[in-house]
Biopython code that builds the backbone (N, CA, C, O; Angstrom):
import numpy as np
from Bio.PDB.StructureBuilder import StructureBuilder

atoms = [
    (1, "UNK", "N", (147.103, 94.930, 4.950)),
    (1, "UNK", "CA", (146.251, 94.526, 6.044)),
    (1, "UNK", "C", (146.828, 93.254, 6.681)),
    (1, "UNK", "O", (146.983, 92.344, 5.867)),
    (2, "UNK", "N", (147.234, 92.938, 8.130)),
    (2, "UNK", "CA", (147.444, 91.956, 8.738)),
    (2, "UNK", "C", (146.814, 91.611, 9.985)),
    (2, "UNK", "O", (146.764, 92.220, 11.054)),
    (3, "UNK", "N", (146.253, 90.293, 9.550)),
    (3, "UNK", "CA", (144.958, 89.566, 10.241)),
    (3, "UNK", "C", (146.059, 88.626, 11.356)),
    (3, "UNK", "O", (146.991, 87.852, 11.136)),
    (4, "UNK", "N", (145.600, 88.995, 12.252)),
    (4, "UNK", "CA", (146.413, 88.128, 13.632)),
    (4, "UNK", "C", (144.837, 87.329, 14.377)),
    (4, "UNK", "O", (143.719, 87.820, 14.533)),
    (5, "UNK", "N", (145.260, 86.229, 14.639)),
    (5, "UNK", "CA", (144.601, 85.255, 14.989)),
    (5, "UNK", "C", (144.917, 84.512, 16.269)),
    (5, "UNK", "O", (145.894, 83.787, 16.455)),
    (6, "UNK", "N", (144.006, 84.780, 17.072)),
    (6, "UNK", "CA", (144.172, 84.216, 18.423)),
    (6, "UNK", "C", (143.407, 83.453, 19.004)),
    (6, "UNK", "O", (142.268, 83.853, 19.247)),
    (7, "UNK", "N", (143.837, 82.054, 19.418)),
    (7, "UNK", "CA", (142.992, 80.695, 19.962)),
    (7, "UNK", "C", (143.249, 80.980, 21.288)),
    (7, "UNK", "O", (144.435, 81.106, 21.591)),
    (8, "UNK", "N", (142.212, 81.144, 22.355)),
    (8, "UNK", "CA", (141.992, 81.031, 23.899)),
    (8, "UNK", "C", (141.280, 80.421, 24.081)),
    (8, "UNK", "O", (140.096, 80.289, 23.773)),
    (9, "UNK", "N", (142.358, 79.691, 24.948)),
    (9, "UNK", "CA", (141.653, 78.239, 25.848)),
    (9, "UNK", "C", (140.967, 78.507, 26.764)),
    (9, "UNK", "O", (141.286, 79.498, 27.420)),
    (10, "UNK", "N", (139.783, 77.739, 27.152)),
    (10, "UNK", "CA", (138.608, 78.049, 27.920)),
    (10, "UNK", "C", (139.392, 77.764, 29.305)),
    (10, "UNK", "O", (140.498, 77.225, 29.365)),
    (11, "UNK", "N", (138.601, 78.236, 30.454)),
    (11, "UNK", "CA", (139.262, 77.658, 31.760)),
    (11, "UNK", "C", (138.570, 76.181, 31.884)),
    (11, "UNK", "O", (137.910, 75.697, 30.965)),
    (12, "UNK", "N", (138.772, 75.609, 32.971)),
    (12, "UNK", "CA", (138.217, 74.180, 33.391)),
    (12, "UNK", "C", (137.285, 74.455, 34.168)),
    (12, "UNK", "O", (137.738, 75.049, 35.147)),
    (13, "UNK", "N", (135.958, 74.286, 34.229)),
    (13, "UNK", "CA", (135.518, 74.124, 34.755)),
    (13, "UNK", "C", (135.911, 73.392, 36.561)),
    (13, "UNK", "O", (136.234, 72.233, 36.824)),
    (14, "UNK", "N", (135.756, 74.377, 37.370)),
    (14, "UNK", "CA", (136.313, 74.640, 38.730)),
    (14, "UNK", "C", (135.636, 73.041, 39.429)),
    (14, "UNK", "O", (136.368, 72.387, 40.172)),
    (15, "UNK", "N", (134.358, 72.591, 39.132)),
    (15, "UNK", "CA", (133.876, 71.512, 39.659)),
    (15, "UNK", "C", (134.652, 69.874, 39.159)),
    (15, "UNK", "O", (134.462, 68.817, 39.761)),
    (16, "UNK", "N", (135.337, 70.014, 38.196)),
    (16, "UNK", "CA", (136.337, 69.212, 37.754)),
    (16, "UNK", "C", (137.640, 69.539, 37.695)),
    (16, "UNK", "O", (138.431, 68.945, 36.961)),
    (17, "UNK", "N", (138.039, 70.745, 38.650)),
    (17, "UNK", "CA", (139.337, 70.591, 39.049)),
    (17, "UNK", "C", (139.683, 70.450, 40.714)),
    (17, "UNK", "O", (140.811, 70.339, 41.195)),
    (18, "UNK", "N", (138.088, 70.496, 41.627)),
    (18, "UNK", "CA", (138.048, 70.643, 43.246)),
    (18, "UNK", "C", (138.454, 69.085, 43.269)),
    (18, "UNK", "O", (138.369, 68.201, 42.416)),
    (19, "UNK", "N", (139.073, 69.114, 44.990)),
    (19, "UNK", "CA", (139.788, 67.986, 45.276)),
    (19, "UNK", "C", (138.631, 66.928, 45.135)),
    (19, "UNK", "O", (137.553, 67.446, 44.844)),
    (20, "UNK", "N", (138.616, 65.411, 45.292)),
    (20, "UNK", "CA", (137.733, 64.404, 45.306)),
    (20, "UNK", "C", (137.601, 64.489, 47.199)),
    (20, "UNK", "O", (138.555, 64.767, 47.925)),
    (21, "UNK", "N", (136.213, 64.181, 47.678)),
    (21, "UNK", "CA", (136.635, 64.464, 49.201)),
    (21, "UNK", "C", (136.927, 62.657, 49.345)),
    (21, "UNK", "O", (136.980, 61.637, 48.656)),
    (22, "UNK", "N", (137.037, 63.054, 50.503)),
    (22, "UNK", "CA", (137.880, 61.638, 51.292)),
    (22, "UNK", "C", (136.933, 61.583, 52.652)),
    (22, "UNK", "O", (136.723, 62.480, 53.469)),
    (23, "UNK", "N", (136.491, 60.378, 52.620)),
    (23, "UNK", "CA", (135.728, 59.725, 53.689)),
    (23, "UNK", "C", (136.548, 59.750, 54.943)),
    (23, "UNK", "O", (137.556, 59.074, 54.733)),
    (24, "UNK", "N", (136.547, 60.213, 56.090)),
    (24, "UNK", "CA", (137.412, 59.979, 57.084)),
    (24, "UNK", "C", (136.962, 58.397, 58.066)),
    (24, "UNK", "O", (135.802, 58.034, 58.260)),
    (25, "UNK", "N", (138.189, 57.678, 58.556)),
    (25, "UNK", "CA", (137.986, 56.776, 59.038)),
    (25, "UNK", "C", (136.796, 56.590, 60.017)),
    (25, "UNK", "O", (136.088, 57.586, 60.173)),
    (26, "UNK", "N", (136.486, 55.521, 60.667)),
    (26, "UNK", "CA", (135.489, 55.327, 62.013)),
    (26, "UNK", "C", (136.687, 56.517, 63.055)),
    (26, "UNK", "O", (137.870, 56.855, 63.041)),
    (27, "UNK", "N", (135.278, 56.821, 63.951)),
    (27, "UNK", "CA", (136.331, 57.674, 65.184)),
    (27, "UNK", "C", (136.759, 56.356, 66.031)),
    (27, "UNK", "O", (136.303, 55.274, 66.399)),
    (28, "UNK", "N", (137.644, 56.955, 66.082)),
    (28, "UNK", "CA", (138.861, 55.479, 66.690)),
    (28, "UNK", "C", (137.990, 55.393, 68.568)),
    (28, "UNK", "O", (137.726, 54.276, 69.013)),
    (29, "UNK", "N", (137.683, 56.598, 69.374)),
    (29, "UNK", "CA", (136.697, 55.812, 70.547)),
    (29, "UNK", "C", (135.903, 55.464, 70.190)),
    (29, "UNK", "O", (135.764, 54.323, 70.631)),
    (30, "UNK", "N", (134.841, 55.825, 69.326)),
    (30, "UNK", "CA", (133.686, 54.776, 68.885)),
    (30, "UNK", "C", (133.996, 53.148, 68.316)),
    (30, "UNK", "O", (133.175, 52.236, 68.404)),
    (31, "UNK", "N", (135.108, 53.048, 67.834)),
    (31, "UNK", "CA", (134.789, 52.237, 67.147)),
    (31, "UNK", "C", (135.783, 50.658, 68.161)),
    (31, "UNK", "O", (135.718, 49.434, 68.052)),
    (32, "UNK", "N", (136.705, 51.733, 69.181)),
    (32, "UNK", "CA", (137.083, 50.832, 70.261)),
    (32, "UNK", "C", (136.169, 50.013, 71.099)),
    (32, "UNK", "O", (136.355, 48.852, 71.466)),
    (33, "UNK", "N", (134.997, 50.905, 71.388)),
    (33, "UNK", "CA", (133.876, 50.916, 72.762)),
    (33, "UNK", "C", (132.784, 49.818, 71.622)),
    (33, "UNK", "O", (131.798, 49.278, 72.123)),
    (34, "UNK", "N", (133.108, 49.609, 70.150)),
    (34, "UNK", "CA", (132.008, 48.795, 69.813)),
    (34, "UNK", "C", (132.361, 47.163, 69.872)),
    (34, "UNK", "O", (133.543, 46.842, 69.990)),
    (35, "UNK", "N", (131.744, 46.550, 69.822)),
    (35, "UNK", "CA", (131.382, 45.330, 69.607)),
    (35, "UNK", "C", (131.634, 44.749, 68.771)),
    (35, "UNK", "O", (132.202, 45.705, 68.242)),
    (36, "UNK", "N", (131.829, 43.569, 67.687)),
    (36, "UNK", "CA", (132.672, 43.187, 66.586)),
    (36, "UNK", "C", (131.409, 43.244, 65.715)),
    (36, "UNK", "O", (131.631, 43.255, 64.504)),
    (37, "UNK", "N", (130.499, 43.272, 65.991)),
    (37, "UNK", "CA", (129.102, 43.461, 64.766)),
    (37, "UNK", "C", (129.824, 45.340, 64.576)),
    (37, "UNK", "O", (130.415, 45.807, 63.602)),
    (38, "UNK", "N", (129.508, 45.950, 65.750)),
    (38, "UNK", "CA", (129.369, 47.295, 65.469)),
    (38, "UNK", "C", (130.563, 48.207, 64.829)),
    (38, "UNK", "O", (130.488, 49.297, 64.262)),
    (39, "UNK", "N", (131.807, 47.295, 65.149)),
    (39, "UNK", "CA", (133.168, 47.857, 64.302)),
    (39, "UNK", "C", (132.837, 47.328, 62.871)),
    (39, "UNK", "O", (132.787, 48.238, 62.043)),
    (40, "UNK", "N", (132.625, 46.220, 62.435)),
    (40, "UNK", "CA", (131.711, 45.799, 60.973)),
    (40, "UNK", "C", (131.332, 46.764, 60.447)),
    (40, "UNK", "O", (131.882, 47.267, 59.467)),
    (41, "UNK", "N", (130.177, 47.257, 61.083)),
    (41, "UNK", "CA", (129.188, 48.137, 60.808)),
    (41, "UNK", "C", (129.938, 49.292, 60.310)),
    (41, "UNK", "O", (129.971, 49.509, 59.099)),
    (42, "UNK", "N", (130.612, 50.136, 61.239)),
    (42, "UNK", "CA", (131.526, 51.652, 61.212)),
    (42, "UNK", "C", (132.479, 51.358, 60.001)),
    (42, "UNK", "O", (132.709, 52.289, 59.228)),
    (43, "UNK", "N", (133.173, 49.862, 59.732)),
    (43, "UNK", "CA", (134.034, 49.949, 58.732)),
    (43, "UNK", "C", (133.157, 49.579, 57.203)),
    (43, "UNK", "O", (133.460, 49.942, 56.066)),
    (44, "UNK", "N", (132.106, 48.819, 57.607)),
    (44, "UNK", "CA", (131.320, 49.360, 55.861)),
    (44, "UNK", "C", (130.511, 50.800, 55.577)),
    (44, "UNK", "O", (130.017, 51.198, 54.522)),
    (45, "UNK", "N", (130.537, 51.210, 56.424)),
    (45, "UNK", "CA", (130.123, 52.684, 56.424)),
    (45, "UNK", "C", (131.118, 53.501, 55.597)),
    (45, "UNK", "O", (131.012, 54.024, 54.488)),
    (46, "UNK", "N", (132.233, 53.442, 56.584)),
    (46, "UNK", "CA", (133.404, 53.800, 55.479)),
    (46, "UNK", "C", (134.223, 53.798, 54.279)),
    (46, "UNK", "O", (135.061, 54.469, 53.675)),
    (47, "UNK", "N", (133.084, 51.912, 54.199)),
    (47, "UNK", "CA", (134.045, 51.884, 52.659)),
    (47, "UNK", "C", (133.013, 52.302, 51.923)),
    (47, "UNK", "O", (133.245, 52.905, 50.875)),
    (48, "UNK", "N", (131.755, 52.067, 52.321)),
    (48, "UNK", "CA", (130.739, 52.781, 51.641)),
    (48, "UNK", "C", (130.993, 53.906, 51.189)),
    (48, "UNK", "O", (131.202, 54.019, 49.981)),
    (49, "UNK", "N", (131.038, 54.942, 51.977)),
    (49, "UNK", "CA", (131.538, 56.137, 51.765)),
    (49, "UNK", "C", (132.536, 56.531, 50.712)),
    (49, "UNK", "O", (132.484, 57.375, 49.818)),
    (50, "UNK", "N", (133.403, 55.724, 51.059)),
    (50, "UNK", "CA", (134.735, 55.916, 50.372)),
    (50, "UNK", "C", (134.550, 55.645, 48.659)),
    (50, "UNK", "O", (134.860, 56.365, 47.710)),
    (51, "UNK", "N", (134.016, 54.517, 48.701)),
    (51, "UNK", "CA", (133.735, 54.132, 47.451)),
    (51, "UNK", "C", (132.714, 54.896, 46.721)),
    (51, "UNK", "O", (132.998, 54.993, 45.527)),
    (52, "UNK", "N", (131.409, 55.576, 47.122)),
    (52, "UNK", "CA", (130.926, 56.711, 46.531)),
    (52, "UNK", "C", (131.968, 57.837, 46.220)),
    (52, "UNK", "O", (132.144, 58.239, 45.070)),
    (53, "UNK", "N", (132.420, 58.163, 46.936)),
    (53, "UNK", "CA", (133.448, 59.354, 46.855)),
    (53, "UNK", "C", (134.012, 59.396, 45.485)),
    (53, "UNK", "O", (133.960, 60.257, 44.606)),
    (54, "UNK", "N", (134.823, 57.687, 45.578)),
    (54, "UNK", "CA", (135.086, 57.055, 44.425)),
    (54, "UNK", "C", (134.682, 57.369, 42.783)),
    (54, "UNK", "O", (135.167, 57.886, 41.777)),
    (55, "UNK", "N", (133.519, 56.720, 43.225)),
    (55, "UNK", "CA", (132.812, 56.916, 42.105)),
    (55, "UNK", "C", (132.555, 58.723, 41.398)),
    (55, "UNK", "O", (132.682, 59.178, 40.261)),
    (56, "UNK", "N", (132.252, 59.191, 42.393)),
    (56, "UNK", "CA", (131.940, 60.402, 41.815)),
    (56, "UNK", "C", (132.983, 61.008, 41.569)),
    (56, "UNK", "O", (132.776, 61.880, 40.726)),
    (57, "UNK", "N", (134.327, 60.949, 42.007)),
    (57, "UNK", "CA", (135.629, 61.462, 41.606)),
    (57, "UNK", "C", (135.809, 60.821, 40.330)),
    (57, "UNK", "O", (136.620, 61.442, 39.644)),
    (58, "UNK", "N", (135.330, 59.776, 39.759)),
    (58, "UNK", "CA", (135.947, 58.846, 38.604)),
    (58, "UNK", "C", (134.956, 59.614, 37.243)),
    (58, "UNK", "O", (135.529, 59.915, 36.195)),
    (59, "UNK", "N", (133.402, 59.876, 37.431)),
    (59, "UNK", "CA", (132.815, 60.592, 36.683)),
    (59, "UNK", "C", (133.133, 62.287, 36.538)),
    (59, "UNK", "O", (132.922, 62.951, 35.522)),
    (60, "UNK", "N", (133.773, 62.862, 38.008)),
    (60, "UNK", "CA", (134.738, 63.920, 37.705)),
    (60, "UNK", "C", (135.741, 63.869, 36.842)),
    (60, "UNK", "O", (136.086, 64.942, 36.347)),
    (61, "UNK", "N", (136.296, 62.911, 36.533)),
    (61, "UNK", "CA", (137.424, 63.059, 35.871)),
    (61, "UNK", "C", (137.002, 62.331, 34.054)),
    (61, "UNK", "O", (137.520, 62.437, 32.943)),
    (62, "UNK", "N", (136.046, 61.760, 34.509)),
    (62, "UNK", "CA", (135.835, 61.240, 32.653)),
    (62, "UNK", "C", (134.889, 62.777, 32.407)),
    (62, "UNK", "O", (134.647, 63.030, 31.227)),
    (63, "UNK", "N", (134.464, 63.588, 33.260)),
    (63, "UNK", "CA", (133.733, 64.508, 32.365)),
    (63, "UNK", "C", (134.862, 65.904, 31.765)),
    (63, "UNK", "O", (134.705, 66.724, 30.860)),
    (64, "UNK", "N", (135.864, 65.706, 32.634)),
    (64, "UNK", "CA", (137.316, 66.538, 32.176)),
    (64, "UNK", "C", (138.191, 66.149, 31.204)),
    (64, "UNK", "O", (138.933, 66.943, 30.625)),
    (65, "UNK", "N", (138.146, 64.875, 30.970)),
    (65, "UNK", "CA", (138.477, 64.056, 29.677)),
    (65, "UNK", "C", (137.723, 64.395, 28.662)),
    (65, "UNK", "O", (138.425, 64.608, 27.674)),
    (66, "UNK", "N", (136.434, 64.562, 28.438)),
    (66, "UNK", "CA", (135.269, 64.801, 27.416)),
    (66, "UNK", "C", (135.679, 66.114, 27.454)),
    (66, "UNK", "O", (136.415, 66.434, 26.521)),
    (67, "UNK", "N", (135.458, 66.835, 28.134)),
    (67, "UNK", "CA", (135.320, 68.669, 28.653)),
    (67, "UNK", "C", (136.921, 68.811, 27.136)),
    (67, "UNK", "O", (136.936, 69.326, 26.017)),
    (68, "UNK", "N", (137.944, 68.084, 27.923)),
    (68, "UNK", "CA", (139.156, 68.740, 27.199)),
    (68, "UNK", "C", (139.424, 67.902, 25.893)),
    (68, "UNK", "O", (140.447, 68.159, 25.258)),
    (69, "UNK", "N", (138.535, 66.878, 25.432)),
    (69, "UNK", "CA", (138.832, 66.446, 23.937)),
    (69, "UNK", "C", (137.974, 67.545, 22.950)),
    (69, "UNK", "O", (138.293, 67.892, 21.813)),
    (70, "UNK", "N", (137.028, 67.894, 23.580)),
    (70, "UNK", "CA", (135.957, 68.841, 22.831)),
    (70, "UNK", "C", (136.587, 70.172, 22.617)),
    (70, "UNK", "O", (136.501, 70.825, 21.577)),
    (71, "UNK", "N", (137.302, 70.556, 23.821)),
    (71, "UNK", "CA", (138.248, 72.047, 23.458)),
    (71, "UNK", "C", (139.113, 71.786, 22.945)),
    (71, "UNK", "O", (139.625, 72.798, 22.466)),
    (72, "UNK", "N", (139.848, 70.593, 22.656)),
    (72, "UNK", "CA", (141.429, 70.226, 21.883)),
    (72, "UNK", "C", (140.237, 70.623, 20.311)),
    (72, "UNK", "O", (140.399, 71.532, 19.497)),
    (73, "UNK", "N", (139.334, 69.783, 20.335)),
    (73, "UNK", "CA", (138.702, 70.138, 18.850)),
    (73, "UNK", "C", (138.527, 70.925, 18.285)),
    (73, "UNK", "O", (138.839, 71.042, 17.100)),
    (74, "UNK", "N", (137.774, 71.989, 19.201)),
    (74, "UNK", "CA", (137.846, 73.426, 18.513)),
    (74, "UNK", "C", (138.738, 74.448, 18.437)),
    (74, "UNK", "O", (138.724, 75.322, 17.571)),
    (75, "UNK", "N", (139.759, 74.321, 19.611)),
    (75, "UNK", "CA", (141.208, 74.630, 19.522)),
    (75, "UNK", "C", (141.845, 74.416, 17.894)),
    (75, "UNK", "O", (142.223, 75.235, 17.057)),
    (76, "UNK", "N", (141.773, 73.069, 17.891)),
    (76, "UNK", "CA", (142.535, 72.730, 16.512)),
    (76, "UNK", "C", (141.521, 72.975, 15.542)),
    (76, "UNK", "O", (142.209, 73.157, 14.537)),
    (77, "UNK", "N", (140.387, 73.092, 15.204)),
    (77, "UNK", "CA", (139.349, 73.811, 14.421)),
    (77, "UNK", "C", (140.091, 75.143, 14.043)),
    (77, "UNK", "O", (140.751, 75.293, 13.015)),
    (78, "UNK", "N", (139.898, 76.064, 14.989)),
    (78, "UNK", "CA", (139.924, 77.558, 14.790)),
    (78, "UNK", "C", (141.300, 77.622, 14.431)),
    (78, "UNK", "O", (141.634, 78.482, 13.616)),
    (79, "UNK", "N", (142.202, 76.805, 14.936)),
    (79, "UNK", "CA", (143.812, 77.229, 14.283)),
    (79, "UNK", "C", (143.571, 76.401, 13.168)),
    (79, "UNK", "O", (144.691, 75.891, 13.145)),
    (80, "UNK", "N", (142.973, 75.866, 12.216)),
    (80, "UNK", "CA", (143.209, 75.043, 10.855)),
    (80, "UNK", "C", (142.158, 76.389, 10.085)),
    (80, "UNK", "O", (142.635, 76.909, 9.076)),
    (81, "UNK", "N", (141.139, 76.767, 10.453)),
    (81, "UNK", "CA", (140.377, 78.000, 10.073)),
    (81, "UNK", "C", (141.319, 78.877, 9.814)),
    (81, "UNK", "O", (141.339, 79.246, 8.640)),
    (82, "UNK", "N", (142.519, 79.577, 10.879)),
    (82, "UNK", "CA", (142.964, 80.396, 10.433)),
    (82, "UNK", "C", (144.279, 80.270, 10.028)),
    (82, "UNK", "O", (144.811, 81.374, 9.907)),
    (83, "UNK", "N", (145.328, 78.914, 9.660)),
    (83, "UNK", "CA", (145.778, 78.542, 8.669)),
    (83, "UNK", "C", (145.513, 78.729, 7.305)),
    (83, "UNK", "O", (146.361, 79.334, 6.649)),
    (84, "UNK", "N", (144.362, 78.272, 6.681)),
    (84, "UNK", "CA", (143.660, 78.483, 5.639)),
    (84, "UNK", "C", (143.047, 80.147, 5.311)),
    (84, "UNK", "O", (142.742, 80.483, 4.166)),
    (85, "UNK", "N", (142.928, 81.109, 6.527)),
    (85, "UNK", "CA", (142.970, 82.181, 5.369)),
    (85, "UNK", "C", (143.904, 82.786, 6.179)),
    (85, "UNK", "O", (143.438, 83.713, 6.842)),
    (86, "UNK", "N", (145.182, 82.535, 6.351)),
    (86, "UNK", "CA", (146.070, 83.035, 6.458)),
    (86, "UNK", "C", (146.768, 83.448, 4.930)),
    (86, "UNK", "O", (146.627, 82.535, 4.116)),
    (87, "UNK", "N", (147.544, 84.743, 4.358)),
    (87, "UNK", "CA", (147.859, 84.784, 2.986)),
    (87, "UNK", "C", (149.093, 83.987, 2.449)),
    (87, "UNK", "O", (149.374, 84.019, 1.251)),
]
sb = StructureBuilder()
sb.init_structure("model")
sb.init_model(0)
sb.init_chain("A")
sb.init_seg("    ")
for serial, (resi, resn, name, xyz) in enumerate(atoms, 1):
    if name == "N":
        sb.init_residue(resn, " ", resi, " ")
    sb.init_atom(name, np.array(xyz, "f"), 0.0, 1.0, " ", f" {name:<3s}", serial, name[0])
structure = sb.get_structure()
């Protein structure tokens, strides 16, 4: 009797592999036609933006870090399982 043993890796979860989006700049006529309060304004908007983006790309990627230490675990689980009743 020969027992063959096969470890398959899960896929990634698709929501931690989509691009991070990207805030696009002020529209360059709006932000010509404004006023130096109102170009202020359009450029913390943007970093606002940007920096959420940020953020949520940064918790995208620590939950793909967690996601793939937990499958390295059971990966190496199930191949030490079937090391051991290997004959």
């Amino acid at each position: 009797m020969v027992n063959h043993y096969q470890t398959i890796l899960p896929e990634i979860p698709s929501v931690l592999m989509a691009d991070c989006p990207v805030a696009p700049p002020p529209d360059r006529e709006q932000y010509l036609a404004s006023d130096w309060q109102g170009k202020e304004n359009l450029l913390a908007q943007a970093y606002i933006a940007q920096t959420t983006n940020l953020a949520s790309c940064n918790i995208d990627k620590k939950n793909l870090r967690t996601w793939w230490a937990q499958t390295r675990e059971a990966v190496e689980k199930a191949n030490a399982a079937g090391e051991k009743a290997a004959p």
